[in-house]
C-alpha positions as a Markdown table, in Angstrom:
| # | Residue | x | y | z |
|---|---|---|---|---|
| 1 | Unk | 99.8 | -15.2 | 101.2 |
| 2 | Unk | 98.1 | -14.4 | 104.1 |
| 3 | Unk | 99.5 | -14.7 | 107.8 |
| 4 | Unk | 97.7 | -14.5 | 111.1 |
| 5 | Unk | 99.6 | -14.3 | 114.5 |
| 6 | Unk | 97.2 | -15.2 | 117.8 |
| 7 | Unk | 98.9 | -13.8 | 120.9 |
| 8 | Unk | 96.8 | -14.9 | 124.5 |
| 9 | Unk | 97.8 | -12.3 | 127.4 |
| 10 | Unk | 99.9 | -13.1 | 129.8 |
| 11 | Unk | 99.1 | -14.5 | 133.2 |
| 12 | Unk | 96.8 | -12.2 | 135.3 |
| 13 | Unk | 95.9 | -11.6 | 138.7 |
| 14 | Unk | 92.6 | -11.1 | 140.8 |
| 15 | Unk | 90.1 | -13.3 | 138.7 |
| 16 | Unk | 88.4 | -13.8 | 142.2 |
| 17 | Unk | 88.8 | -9.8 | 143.6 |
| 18 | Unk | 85.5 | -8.9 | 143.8 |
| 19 | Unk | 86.4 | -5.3 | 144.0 |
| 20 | Unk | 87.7 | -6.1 | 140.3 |
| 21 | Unk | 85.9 | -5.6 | 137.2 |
| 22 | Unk | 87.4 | -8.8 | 134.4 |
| 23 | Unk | 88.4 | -6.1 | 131.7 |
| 24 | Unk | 90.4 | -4.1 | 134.9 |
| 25 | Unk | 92.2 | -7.3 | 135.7 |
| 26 | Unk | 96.1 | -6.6 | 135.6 |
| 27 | Unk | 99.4 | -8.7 | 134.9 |
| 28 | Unk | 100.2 | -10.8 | 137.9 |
| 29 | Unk | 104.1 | -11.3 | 138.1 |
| 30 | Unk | 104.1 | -14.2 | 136.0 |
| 31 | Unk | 102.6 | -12.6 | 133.4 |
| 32 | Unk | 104.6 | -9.6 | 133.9 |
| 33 | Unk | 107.9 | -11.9 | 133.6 |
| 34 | Unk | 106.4 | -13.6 | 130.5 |
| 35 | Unk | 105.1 | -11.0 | 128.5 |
| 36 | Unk | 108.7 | -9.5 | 127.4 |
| 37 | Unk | 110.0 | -12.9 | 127.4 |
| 38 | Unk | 107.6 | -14.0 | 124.8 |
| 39 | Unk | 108.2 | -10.6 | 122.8 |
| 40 | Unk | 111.8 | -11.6 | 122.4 |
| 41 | Unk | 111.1 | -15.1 | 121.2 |
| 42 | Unk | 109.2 | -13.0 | 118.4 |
| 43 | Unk | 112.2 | -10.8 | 117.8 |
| 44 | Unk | 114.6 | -13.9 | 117.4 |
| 45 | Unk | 112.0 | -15.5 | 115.0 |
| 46 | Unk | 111.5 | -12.9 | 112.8 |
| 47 | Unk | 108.0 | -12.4 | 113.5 |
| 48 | Unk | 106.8 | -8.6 | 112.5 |
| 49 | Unk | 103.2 | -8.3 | 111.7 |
| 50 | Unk | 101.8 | -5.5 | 109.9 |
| 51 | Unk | 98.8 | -4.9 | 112.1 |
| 52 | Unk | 98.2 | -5.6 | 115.3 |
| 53 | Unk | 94.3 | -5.9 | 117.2 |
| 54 | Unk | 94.3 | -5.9 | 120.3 |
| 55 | Unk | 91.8 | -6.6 | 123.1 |
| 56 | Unk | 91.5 | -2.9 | 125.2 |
| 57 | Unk | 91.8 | -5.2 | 128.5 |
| 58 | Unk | 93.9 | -4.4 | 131.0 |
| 59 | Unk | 95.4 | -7.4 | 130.9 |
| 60 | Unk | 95.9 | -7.8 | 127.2 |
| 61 | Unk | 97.1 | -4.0 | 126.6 |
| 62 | Unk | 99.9 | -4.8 | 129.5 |
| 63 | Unk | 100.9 | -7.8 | 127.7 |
| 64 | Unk | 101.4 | -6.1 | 124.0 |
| 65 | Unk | 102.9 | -3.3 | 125.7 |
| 66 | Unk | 105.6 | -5.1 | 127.1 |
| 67 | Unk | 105.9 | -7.8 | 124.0 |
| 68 | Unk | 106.3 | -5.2 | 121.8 |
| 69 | Unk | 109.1 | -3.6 | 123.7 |
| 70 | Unk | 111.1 | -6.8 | 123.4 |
| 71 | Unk | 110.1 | -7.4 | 120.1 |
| 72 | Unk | 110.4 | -4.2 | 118.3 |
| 73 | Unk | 112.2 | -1.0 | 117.6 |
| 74 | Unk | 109.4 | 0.3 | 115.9 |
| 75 | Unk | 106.5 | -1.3 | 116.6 |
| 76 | Unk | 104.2 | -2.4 | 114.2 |
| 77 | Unk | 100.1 | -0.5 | 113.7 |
| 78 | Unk | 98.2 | -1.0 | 116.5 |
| 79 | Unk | 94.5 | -0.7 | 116.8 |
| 80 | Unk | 92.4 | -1.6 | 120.3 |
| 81 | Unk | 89.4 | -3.7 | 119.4 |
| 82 | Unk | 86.6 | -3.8 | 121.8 |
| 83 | Unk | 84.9 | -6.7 | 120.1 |
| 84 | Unk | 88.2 | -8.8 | 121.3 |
| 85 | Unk | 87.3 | -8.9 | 124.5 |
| 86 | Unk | 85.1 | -12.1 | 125.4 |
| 87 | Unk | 84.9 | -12.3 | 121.3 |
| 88 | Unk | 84.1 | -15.7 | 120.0 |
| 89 | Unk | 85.8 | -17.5 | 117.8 |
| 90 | Unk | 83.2 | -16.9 | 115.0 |
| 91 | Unk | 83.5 | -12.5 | 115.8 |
| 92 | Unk | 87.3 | -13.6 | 115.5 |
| 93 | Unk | 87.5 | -14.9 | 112.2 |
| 94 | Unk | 85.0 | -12.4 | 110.8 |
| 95 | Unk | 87.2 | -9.3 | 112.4 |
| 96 | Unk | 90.0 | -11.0 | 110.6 |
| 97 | Unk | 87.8 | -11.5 | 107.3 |
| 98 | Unk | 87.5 | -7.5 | 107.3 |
| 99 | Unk | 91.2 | -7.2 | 108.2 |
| 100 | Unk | 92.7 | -4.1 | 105.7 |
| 101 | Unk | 93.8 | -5.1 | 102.4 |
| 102 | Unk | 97.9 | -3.2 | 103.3 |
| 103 | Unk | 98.2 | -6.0 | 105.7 |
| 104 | Unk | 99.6 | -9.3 | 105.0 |
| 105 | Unk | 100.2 | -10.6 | 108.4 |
| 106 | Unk | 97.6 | -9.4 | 111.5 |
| 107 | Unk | 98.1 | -10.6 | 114.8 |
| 108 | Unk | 95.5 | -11.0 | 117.3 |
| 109 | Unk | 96.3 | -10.2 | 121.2 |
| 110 | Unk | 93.1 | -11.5 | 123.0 |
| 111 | Unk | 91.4 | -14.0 | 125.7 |
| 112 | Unk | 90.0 | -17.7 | 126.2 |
| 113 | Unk | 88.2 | -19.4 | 125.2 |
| 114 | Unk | 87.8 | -17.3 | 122.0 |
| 115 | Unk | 91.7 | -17.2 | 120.8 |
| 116 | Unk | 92.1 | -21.3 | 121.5 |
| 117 | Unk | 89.0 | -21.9 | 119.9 |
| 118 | Unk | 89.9 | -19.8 | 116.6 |
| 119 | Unk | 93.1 | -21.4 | 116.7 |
| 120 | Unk | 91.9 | -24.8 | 116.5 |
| 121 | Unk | 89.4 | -23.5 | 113.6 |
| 122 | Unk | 92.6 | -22.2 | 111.8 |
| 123 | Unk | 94.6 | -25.3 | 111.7 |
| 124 | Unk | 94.5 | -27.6 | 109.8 |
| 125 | Unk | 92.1 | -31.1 | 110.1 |
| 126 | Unk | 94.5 | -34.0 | 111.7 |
| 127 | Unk | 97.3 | -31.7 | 111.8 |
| 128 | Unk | 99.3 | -32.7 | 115.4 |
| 129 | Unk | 99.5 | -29.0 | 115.7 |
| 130 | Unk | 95.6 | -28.5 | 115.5 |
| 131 | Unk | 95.5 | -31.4 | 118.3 |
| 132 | Unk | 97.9 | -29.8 | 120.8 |
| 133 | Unk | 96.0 | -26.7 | 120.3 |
| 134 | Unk | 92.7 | -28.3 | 121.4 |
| 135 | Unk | 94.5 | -29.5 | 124.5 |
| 136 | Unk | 95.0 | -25.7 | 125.3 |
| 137 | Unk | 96.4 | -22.2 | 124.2 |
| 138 | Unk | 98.1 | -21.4 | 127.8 |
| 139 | Unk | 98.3 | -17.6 | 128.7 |
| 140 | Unk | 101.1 | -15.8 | 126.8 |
| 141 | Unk | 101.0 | -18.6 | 124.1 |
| 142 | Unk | 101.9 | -17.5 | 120.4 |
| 143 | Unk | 100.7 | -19.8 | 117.4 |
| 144 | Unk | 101.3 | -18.1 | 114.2 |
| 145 | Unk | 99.5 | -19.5 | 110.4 |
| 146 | Unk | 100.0 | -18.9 | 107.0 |
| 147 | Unk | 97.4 | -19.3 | 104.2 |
| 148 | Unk | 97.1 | -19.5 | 100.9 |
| 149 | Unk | 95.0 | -16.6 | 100.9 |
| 150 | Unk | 94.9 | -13.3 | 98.4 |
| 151 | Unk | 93.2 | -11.5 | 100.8 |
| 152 | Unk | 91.2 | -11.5 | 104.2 |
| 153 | Unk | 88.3 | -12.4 | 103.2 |
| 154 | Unk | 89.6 | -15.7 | 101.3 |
| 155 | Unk | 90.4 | -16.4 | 105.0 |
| 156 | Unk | 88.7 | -20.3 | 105.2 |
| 157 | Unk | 88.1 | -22.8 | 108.8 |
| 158 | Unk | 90.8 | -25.5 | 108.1 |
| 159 | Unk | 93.4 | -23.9 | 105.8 |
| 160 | Unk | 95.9 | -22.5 | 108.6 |
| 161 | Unk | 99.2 | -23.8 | 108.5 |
| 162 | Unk | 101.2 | -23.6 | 111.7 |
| 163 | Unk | 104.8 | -21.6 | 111.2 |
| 164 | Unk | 105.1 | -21.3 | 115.0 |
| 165 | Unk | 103.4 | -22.4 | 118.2 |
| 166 | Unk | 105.5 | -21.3 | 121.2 |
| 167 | Unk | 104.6 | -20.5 | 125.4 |
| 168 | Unk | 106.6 | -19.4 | 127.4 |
| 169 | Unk | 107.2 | -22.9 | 129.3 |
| 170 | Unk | 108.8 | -24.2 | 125.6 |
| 171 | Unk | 111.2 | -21.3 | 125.8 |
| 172 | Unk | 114.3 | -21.4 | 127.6 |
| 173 | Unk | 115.5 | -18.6 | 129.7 |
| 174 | Unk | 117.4 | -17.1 | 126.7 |
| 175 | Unk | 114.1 | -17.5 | 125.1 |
| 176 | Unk | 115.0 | -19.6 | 122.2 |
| 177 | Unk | 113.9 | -23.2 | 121.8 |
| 178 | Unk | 110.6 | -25.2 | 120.6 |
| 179 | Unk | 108.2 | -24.0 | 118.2 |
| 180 | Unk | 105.6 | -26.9 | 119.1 |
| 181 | Unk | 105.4 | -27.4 | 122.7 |
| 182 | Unk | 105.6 | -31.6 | 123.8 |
| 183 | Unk | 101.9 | -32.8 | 123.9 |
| 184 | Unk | 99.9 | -31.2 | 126.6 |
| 185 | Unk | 102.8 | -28.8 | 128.0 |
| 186 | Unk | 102.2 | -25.3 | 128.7 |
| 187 | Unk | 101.2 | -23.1 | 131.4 |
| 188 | Unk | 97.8 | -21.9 | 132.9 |
């Protein structure tokens, strides 16, 4: 079995600073609230994957960074993808294709519209999960599959089934609560 945690950054600032490249764009201070929050949801579910890939944004480096130190005494492998950033969800599903053979579960820390539109490539066909997801993947939102895979490259559109699906608007302050948001909650 084969499981694949998709992680979009947190909130960010500046989309309209001209003086700011996209990749430079940091955390705003909702994202820098959410990010830990979020990591500690994935420390009270168990969730520990063995690789993570990670966008080298600004943005999306701040968010793991801060995740992890919620989630983790000893944070998992981490390796900063360049092809993450603006990736499509097609460059998505092929990184994860060629994801090593040591790692059962990889999680992916990227961007929209890419992430959302993998996600909704993962899960399965009339599934009210793969509907929500359509609706939207808010920033800081964590959907987590499992497949009945061998290995990466097994990896098929469809086949996802969703273990978890959590933002931080389903999480109470404790951060405990949902795993499938209501339909069309979340936060931009």
């Amino acid at each position: 079995m084969k499981t694949v945690t998709l992680f979009r950054h947190a909130k960010s600032g500046d989309k309209d600073n001209p003086n700011i490249d996209d990749f430079d764009r940091p955390l705003n201070d909702r994202g820098l609230k959410a990010a830990p929050k979020m990591g500690a949801a994935l420390r009270d579910r168990g969730v520990r994957p063995d690789l993570i890939l990670c966008s080298p944004s600004v943005r999306t480096r701040q968010t793991l960074k801060l995740a992890a130190a919620a989630a983790w005494d000893n944070p998992p492998e981490e390796r900063f993808e360049k092809k993450i950033y603006e990736a499509s969800e097609r460059t998505l599903l092929k990184l994860l294709r060629e994801s090593p053979g040591h790692a059962d579960h990889v999680m992916l820390v990227g961007h929209n519209p890419g992430l959302q539109d993998l996600a909704v490539t993962l899960a399965q066909p009339g599934s009210a999960e793969r509907h929500a997801l359509k609706e939207k993947l808010p920033t800081a939102a964590i959907v987590s599959f499992n497949f009945d895979a061998d290995a990466w490259s097994d990896l098929e559109p469809g086949t996802g089934r969703v273990r978890l699906f959590i933002t931080p608007n389903t999480l109470p302050s404790s951060g405990l609560g949902n795993t499938v948001p209501p339909h069309g909650q979340g936060q931009e």
